[in-house]
C-alpha positions as CSV (number, residue, x, y, z in Angstrom):
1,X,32.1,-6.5,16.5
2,X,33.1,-7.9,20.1
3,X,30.5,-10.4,21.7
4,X,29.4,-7.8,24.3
5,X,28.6,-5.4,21.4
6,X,26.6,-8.0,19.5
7,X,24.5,-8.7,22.7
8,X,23.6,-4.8,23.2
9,X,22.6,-4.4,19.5
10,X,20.2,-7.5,20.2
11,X,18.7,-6.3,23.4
12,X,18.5,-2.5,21.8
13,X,16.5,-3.9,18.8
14,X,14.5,-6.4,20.8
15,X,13.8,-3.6,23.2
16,X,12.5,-1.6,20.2
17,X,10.8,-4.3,18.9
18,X,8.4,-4.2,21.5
19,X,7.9,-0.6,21.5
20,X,7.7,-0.4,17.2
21,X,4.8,-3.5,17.8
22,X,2.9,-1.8,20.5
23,X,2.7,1.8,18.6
24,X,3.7,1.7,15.1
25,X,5.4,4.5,15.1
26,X,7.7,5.4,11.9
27,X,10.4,6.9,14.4
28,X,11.2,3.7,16.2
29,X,11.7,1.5,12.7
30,X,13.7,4.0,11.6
31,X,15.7,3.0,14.6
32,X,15.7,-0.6,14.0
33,X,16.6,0.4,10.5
34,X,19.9,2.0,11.5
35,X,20.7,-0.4,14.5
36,X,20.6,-3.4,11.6
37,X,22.1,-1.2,8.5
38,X,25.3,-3.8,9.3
39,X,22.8,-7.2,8.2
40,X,22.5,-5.0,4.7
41,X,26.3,-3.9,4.2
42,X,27.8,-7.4,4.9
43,X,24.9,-8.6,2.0
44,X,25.8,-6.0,-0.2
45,X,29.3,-6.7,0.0
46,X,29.2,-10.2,-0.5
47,X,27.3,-9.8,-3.9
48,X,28.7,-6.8,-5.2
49,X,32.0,-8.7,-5.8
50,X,30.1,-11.3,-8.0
51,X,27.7,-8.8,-10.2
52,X,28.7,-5.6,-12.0
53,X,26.2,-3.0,-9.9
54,X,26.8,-0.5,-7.7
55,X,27.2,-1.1,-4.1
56,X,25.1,1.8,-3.0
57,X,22.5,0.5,-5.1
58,X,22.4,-2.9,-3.6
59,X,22.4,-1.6,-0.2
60,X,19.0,0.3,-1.1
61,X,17.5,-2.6,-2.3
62,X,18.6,-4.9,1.1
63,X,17.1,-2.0,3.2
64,X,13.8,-2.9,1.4
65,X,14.1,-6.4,2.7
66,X,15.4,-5.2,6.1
67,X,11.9,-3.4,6.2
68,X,9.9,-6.1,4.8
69,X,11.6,-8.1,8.0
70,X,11.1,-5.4,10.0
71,X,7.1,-5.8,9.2
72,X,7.1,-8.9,9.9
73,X,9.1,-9.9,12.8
74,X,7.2,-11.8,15.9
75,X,9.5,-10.4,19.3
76,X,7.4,-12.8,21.3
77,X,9.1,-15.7,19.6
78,X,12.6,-15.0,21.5
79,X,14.5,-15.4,18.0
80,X,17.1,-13.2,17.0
81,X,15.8,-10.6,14.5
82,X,19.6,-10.4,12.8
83,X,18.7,-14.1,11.7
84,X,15.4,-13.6,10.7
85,X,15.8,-10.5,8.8
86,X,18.7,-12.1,6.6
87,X,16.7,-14.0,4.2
88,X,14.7,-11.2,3.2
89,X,17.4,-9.0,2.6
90,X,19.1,-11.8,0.6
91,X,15.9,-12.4,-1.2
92,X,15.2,-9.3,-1.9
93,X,19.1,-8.5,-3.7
94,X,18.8,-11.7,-5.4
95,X,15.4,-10.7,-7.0
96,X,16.5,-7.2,-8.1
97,X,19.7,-9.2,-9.4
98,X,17.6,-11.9,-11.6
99,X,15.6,-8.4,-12.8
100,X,18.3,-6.7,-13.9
101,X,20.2,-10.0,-15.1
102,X,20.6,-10.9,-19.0
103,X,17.5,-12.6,-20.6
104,X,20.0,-15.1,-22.2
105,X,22.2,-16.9,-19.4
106,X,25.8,-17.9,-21.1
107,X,27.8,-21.0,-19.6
108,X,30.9,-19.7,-16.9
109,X,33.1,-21.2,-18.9
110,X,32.0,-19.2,-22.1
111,X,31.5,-15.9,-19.9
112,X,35.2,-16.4,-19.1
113,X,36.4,-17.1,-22.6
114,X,34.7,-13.9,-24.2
115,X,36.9,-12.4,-21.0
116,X,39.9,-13.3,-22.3
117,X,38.8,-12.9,-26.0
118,X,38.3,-8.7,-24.7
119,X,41.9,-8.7,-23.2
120,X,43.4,-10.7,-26.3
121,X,41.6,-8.7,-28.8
122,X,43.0,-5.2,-26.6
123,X,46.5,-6.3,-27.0
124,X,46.7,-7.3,-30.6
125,X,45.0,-4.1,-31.5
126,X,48.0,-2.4,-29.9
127,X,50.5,-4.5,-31.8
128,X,49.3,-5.4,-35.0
129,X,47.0,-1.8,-35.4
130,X,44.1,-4.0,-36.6
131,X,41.5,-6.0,-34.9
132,X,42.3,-9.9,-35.0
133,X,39.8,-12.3,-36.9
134,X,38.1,-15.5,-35.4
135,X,40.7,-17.8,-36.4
136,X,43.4,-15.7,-34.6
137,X,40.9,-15.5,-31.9
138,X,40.1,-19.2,-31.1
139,X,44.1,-20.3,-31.2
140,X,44.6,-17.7,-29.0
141,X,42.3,-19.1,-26.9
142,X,42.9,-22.9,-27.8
143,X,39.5,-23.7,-28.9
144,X,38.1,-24.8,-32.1
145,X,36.6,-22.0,-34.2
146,X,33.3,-23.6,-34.1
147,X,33.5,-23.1,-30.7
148,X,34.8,-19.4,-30.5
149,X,31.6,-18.8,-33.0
150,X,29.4,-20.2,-30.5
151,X,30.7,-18.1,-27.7
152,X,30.2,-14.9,-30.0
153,X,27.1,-15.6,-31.3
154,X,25.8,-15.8,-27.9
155,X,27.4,-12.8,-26.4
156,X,25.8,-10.9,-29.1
157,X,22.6,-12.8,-28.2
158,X,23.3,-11.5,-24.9
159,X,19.8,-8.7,-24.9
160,X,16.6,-9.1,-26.6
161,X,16.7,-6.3,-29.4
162,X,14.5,-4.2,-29.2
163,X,10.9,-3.6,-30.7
164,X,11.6,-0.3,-31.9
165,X,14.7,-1.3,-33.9
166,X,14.9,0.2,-37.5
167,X,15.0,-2.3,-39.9
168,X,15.7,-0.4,-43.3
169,X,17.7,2.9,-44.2
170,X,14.5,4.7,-45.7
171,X,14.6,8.1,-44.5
172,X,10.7,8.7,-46.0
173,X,9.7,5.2,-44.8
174,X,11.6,3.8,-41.6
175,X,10.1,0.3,-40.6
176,X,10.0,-0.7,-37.1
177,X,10.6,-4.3,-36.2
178,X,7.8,-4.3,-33.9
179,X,6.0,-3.5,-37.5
180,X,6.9,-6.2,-39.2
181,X,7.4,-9.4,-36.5
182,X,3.8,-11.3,-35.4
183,X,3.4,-11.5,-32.0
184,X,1.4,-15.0,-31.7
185,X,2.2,-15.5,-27.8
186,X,0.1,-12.0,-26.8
187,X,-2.5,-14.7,-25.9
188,X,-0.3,-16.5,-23.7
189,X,0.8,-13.7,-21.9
190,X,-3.0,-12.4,-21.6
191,X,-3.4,-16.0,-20.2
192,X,-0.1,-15.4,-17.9
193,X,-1.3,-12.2,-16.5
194,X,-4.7,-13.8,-15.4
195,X,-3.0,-16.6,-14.2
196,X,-0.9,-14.8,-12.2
197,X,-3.8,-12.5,-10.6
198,X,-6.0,-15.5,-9.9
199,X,-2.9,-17.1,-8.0
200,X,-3.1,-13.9,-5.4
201,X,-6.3,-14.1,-4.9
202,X,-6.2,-18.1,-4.0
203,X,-3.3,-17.2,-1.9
204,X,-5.1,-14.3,-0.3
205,X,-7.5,-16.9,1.2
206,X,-5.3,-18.6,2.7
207,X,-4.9,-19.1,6.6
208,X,-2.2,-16.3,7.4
209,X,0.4,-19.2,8.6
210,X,0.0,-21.2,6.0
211,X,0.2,-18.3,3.3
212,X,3.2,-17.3,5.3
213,X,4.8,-20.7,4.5
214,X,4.1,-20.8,1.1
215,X,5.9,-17.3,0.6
216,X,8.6,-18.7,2.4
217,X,9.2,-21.7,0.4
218,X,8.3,-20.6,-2.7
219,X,9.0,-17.0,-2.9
220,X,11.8,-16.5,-0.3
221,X,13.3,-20.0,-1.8
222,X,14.2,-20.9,1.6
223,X,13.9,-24.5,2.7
224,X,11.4,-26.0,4.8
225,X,13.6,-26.3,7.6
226,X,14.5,-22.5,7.5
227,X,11.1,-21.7,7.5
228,X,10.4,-24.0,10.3
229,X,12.8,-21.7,12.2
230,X,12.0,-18.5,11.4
231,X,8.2,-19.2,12.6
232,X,8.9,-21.5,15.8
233,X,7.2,-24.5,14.4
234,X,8.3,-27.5,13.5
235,X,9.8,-28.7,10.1
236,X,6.8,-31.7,9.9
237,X,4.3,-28.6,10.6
238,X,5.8,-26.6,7.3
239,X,5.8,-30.0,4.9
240,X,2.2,-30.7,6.0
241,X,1.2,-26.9,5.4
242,X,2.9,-26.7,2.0
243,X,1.2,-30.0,0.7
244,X,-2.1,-28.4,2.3
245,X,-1.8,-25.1,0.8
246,X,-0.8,-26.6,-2.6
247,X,-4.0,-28.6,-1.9
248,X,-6.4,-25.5,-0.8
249,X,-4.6,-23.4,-4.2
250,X,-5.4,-25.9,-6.7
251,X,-8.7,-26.5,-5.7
252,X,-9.5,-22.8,-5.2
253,X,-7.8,-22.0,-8.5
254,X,-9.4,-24.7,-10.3
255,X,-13.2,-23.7,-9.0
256,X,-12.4,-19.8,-10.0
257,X,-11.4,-21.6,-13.8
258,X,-15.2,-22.4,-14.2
């Protein structure tokens, strides 16, 4: 996109912007939403060439984040909404990426050995008509066999199995793991859950700004210096409103506890 195009697509959203704030209406984001669809595809691109989901998919999820920015966007503060609508785009992939990720995270180097373990094993089926064993499998690869047990063990580790799992052939009597396994943390995650709801409602007293911040920081994962830029205020401002907040949370938090 030449420079000249870039500066009309700013002006056109900006002039929008103004419009969308003043009235609300569903007709001008919608708009916005298709001036900026080009912040979303060059995301989705980007990440669809290091995970195994569909690109349509991912471009759903950034227009989420293009909306949340869209919600959220200040056009009094003469930044460029292309650079503050990024981050929540990229957030908002990355989370539906970490939800739909494996519970257990292997090592690179492993996820690239059971790789070539897939490709090895495809080939010596086709020449030797049987499926190779672990030994043949680690010299192929160079590694011990300890090692080459390790990687398997945790690829098969990869997903939690499931509650609902049969756990004996009985026909007249099938046993469900969920049946038979205790569940001692149920507590914790009763204690979780509370936790968790207290922690909105601390943050929900918060002074907007500072609330803001937090979710910035801490939610977002951008740094403090990001955050300083995407609200116009300095970077000593955001440290001295994130040890505040902390502050104001812990105290709030701690008060609701008794």
């Amino acid at each position: 996109m030449s420079g000249l195009n870039k500066e009309n697509l700013k002006l056109e959203t900006l002039t929008l912007f103004k419009k969308y704030q003043k009235t609300g209406e569903n007709q001008l984001r919608d708009q916005i939403i298709r001036l900026n669809l080009g912040l979303v595809r060059r995301e989705a691109h980007h990440w669809v060439n290091q995970c195994h989901e569909n690109y349509e998919d991912l471009v759903q999820v950034g227009c989420m984040g293009l909306i949340r920015a869209i919600k959220r966007f200040d056009s009094s503060k003469g930044h460029a909404f292309s650079s503050f609508a990024i981050p929540y785009i990229r957030g908002e992939i990355q989370h539906y990426l970490r939800d739909k990720g494996y519970t257990v995270r292997i090592p690179r180097r492993w996820l690239d050995l059971g790789r070539q373990a897939a490709n090895m094993r495809r080939d010596f089926q086709t020449i030797h008509n049987r499926q190779p064993n672990d030994t043949e499998i680690s010299l192929a690869l160079n590694i011990s066999l300890e090692e080459w047990q390790e990687v398997k063990l945790a690829f098969q580790n990869r997903e939690p199995l499931s509650l609902d799992a049969t756990v004996n052939n009985d026909e007249d009597n099938n046993t469900c793991l969920k049946d038979i396994v205790p569940d001692p943390g149920y507590r914790s995650f009763q204690l979780c859950q509370e936790d968790r709801i207290r922690l909105q409602q601390a943050l929900a007293q918060l002074e907007e700004k500072t609330r803001y911040i937090l979710e910035f920081v801490f939610l977002k994962d951008l740094t403090q210096r990001e955050t300083a830029e995407q609200l116009g205020i300095s970077i000593v401002t955001v440290s001295r409103r994130v040890k505040k907040g902390l502050e104001m949370l812990k105290e709030t938090m701690l008060q609701e506890a008794f």
